[in-house]
N, C-alpha and C positions, 0 to 999 in steps of 0.2 A: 265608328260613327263618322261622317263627312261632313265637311264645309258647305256650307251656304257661298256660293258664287259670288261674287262681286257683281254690283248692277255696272253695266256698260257704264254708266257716268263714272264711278268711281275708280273703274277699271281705266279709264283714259285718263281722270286726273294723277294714279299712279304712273300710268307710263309717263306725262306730261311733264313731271316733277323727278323722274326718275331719267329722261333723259337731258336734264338739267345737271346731272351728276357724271353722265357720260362722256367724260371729257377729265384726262388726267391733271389739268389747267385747272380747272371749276373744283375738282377735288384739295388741291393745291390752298386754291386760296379760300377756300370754307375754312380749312387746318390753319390757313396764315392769321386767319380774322376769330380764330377764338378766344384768344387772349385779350384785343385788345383792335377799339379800330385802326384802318387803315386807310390811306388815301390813294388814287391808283396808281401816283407815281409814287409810291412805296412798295406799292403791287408791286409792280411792275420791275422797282431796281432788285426787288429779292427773288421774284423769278426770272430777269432777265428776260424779260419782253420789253417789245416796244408799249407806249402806253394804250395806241388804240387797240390794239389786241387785248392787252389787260382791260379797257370800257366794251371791248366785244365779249366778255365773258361774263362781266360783271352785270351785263344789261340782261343778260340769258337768266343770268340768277338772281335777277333782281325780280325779271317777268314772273318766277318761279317762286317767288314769295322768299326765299333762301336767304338772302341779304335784304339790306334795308339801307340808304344814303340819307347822311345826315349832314348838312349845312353847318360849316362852324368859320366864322367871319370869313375868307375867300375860299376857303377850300370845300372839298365835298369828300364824309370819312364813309367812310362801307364799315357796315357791321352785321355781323347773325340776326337773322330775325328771329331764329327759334334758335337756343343756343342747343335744342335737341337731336339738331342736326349732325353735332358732332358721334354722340353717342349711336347712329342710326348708321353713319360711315364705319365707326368702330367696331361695333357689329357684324355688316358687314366684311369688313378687315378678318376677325376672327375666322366666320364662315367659311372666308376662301382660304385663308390658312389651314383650316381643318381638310377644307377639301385637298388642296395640294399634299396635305401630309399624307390623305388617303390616296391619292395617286403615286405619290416617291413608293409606299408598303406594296402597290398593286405590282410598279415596275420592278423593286426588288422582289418580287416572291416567282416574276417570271423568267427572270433570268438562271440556266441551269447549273 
């Protein structure tokens, strides 16, 4: 039996949201902010970016609904919006692990 297609809306807001994630940076700091907020100059000292880099990423996944900035006396913390997001990376995680395992079995079985 087959799937029902995705209507064009839903299909753009996938991609829209998925290429929020396209970015090894953006991954980074999704993993960085699960535990606990952060600010972007905390971003930033633990990936070693500069800071506007660290608010050019953070504003991509902010548009993206992914994070959320919260006000606390002068600073401003980032946090998950959806703490599901974690488990949707980890997921994918697995996926391409399975994949690559199925690629190492493909190259050893053709070597003679």
């Amino acid at each position: 039996m087959g799937t029902i297609p995705l209507p064009d809306e839903s299909a753009h807001l996938y991609a829209y949201l998925c290429a929020g994630l396209a970015d090894p940076t953006r991954i980074q700091i999704l993993h960085l902010l699960e535990d606990e907020p952060k600010n972007v100059n905390t971003l930033a000292r633990i990936l070693g970016l500069s800071q506007p880099a660290v608010s050019r990423h953070l504003k991509i996944l902010r548009e993206r609904g992914l994070v959320r900035a919260k006000r606390h006396k002068q600073a401003v913390f980032y946090e998950l919006n959806d703490p599901r997001i974690i488990d949707a990376l980890d997921l994918l995680r697995s996926i391409i692990r399975d994949h690559l395992q199925t690629q190492a079995q493909v190259l050893d079985t053709d070597v003679p």
